[in-house]
MIMIMI-76357 format. One line per 10 residues: number of its first residue (from 1); for each residue x, y, z of C-alpha. Coordinates in steps of 0.25 Angstrom, whole numbers, plus 5000, padded with zeros to 4 digits. Example, Ala and Ser with C-alpha at 12.3 -4.5 7.8 and 13.67 -1.06 7.14 Angstrom:
2
1) 5049/4982/5031 | 5055/4996/5029 .
END
This chain:
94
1) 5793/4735/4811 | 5784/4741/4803 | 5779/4754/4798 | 5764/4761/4798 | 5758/4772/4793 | 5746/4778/4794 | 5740/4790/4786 | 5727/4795/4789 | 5720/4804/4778 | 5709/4813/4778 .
11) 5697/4806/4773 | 5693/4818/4766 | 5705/4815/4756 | 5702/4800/4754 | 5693/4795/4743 | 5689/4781/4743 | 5697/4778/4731 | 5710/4784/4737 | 5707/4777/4751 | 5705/4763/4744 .
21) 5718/4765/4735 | 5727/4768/4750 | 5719/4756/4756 | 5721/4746/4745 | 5735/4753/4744 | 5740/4746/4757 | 5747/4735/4754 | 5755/4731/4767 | 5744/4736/4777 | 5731/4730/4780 .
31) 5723/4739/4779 | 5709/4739/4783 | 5696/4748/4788 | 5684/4745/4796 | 5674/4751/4802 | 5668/4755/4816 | 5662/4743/4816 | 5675/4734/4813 | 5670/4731/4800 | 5681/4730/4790 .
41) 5678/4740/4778 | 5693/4740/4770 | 5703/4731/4768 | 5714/4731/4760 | 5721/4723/4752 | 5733/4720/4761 | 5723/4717/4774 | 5718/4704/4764 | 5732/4702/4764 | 5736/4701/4777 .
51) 5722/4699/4782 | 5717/4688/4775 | 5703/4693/4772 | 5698/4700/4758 | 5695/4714/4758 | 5681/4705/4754 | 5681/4697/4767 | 5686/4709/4776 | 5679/4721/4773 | 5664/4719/4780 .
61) 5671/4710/4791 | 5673/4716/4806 | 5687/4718/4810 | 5687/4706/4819 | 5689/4695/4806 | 5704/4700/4809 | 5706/4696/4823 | 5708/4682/4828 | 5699/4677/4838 | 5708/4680/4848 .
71) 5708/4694/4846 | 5692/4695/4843 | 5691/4689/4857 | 5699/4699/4863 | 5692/4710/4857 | 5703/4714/4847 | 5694/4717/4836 | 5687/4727/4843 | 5698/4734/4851 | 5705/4738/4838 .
81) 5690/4742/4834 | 5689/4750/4846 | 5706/4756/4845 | 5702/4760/4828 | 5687/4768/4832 | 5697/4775/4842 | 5708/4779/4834 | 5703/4779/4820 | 5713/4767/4817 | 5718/4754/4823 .
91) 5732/4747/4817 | 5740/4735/4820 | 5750/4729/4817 | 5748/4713/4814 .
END
């Protein structure tokens, strides 16, 4: 079993300097953002980790470089697209 928890915080509070330091803070959880388009735009050091890619290799690269073929084809990749632009955020457990 394990555990999660999410903390949302106002935006208003974050600075960039304080939003990289809980990013790069994570160390058990990949952690990673993308944009509307799927496109990654943060990655942490614990997604290289468990990911395989460099925050170099990822960040810039659509969110399907993380799906195997199987899934691509089934349309994975875009259905969690689709779940995250509706509810603000999409997590799995792998």
């Amino acid at each position: 079993m394990s555990d999660r928890t999410l903390v949302s915080v106002h935006p208003d509070y974050v600075t960039a300097e304080l939003y990289r330091l809980m990013v790069e803070g994570i160390k058990e959880c990949a952690v990673f953002l993308m944009d509307e388009h799927g496109v990654i735009t943060v990655w942490n050091k614990a997604a290289e980790e468990m990911k395989g890619f460099t925050a170099d290799d990822a960040i810039g690269s659509p969110i399907d470089i993380l799906y195997t073929d199987e899934d691509r084809a089934k349309g994975r990749p875009q259905h969690n697209l689709c779940m995250a632009a509706k509810d603000g955020f999409y997590s799995e457990e792998t």
